[in-house]
N, C-alpha and C positions, 0 to 999 in steps of 0.2 A: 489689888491689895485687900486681902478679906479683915472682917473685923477681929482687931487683935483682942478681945475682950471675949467675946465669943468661941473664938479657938484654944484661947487661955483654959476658959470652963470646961471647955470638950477634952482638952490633953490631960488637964487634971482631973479628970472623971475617970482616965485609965483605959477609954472608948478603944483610941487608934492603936491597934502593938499591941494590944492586953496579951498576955498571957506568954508570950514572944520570949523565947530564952534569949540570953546575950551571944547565942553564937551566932556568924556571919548563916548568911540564906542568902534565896535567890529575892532580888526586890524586882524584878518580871509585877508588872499591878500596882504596885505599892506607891503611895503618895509621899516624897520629898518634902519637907516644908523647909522653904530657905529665909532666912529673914539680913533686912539690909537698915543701912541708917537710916531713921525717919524723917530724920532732918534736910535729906537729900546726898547723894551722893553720885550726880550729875556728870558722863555721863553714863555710868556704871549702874546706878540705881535711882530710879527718881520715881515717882507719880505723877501717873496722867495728868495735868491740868486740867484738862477737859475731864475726864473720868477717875477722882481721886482713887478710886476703890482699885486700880488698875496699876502694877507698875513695871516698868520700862526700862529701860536701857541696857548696854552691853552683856554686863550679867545675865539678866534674864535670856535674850536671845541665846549665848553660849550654853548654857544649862538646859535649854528644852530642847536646842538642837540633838545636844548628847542624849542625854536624855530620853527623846523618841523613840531614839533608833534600838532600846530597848524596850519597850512599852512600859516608862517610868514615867510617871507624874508627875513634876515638883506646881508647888503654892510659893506665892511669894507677898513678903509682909515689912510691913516699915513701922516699927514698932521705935524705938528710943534707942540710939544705939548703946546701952547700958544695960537694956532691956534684951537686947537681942543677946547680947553677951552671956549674962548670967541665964539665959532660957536655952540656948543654945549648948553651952556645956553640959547641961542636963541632960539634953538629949527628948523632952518629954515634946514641949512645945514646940520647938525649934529644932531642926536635926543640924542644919548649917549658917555660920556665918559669914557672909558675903565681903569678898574685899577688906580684906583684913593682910594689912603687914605683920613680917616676922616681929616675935618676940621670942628669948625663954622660954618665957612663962605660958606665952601660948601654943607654943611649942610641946610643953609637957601638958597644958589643959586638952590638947586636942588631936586630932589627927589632921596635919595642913594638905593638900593638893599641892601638884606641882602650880610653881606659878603662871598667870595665865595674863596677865600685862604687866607694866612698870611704870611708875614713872616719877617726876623729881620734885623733892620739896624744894620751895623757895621761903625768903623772907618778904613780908610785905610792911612796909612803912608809910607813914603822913609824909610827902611832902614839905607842909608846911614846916614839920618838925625842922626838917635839914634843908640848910640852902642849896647842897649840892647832892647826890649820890654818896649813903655810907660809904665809907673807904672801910670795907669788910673785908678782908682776907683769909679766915679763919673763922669758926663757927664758933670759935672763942669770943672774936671781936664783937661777935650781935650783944652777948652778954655784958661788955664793959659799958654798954651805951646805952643798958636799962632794962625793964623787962621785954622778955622774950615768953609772950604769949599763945595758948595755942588751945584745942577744944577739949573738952573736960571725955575723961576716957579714952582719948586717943593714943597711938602709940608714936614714936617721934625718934623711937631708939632704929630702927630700919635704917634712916640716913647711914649711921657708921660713925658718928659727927657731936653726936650729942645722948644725954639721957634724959628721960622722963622727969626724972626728980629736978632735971633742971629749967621746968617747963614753967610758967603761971597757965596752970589749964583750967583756966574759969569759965571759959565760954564755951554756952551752949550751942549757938549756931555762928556761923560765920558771921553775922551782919554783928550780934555780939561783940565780935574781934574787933570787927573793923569803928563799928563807936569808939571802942575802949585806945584802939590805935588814936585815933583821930581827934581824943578827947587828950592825948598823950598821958594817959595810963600805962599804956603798954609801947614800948619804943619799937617792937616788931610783932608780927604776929606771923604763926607758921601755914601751909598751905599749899597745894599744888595747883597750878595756873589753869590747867585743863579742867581741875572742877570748881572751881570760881568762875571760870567762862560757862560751862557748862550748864549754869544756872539761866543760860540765857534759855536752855530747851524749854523750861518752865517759866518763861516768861520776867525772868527778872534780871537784872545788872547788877550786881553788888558793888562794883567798884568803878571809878572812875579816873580813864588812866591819868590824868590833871592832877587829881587829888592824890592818890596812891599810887605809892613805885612797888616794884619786886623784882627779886634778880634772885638765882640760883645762890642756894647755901652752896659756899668753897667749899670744897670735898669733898659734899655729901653722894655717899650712891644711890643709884638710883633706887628707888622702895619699889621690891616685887610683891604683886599682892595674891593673896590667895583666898581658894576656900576652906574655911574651919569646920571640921566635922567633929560632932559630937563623940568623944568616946565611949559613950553611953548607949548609942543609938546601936539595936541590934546588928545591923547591918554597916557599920562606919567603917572597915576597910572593903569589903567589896563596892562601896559607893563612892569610896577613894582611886581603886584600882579604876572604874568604868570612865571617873569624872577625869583621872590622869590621861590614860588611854585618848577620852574624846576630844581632849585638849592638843596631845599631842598632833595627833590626824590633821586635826583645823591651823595648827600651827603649821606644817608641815606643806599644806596644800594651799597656804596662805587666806586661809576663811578668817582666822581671826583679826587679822588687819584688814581686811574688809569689812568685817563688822565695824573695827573703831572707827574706820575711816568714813564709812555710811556719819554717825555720829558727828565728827570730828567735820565732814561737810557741813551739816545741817547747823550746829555752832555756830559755822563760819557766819553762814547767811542769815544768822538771828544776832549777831556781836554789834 
């Protein structure tokens, strides 16, 4: 994970691309710069704990494998994910963002990838709040029983189920959620199981299945994620066309569920 404060200075100097028309080339040499949530995004994106400067998961492997095999570079960087947003549209600092569900709007901000995993939101609740298991049936029900909490910039319309605007998206990081849950501010908070376990890669627990329940929002489908390419960036459909292609290959020959599952072991044995 190089320093985001220093590549800041360097892109906005004009150094990398200077002079570079907007139309597609060959990116043969050329350095990718991908950026992910810095808050963690486990086990898709995270940092080393051992080696902050360094980061990890699924993403990363996916992208350098493809990658290689054209002699393309990518960098990767955990900046804010608000930060990676607005830098990444640009196209200066950032060419892509990582793991990112559909929206519209991102939709028209970018050029997406095919998608390259999936997987399901749930709700997470206090315990103590309920004597028994919500009696949830509809993605409607979370709403009548309080707020429905979830993290600030995040996108929540993917389910199928629900909209943004009907989110309290106050929290910065998960552990955020989970006080405000537990403090019964927030009657649910939103989330997918696999990166709240996930956190165990980097050493931590966030939740306690005693203390907190979760179960599959009714409905919802499941959120395909993708990569966000800058439509800015000289080369943003041939980086789309290589990154589709290498996606597919690995799906095909079953690399990329060997990746997750590599992950998705190591999880196991740290939960």
């Amino acid at each position: 994970m190089c320093n985001f404060r220093a590549i800041l200075l360097l892109c906005l100097s004009f150094v990398l691309f200077a002079g570079q028309s907007v139309q597609a080339g060959n990116l043969e040499g050329k350095t990718i710069r991908f950026c992910g949530d810095g808050s963690g995004w486990p086990p898709y994106t995270y940092a080393n704990p051992n080696k902050p400067d360094e980061v990890l998961g699924y993403d990363v492997d996916v992208i350098t494998e493809i990658l290689a095999k054209h002699n393309v570079k990518a960098e990767f960087f955990m900046p804010s994910w608000k930060q990676c947003l607005e830098h990444s549209e640009k196209g200066k600092v950032f060419h892509v963002a990582l793991s990112a569900s559909y929206s519209e709007e991102r939709d028209a901000k970018y050029l997406l990838s095919d998608a390259y995993y999936s997987i399901t939101q749930n709700y997470f609740y206090a315990k103590s709040r309920f004597e028994k298991k919500p009696d949830i049936k509809t993605a409607d029900d979370l709403f009548k029983l309080g707020k429905v909490c979830g993290r600030y910039a995040y996108n929540y319309e993917g389910t199928g189920v629900m909209k943004n605007s009907q989110i309290v998206q106050a929290g910065k990081s998960y552990n955020a959620l989970i006080m405000r849950t537990l403090s019964s501010d927030c009657a649910f908070f939103l989330a997918r199981p696999s990166i709240i376990l996930g956190f165990s890669l980097v050493g931590k627990k966030l939740i306690d299945p005693l203390v907190i329940g979760y179960s599959p929002i009714p409905g919802a489908k499941k959120d395909d994620f993708y990569m966000m390419i800058s439509r800015q960036f000289p080369h943003a459909e041939e980086l789309r066309d290589m990154i589709n292609k290498g996606v597919a290959q690995m799906k095909a020959s079953g690399r990329l569920q060997d990746i997750l599952d590599h992950y998705y072991q190591e999880m196991g044995s740290k939960v």
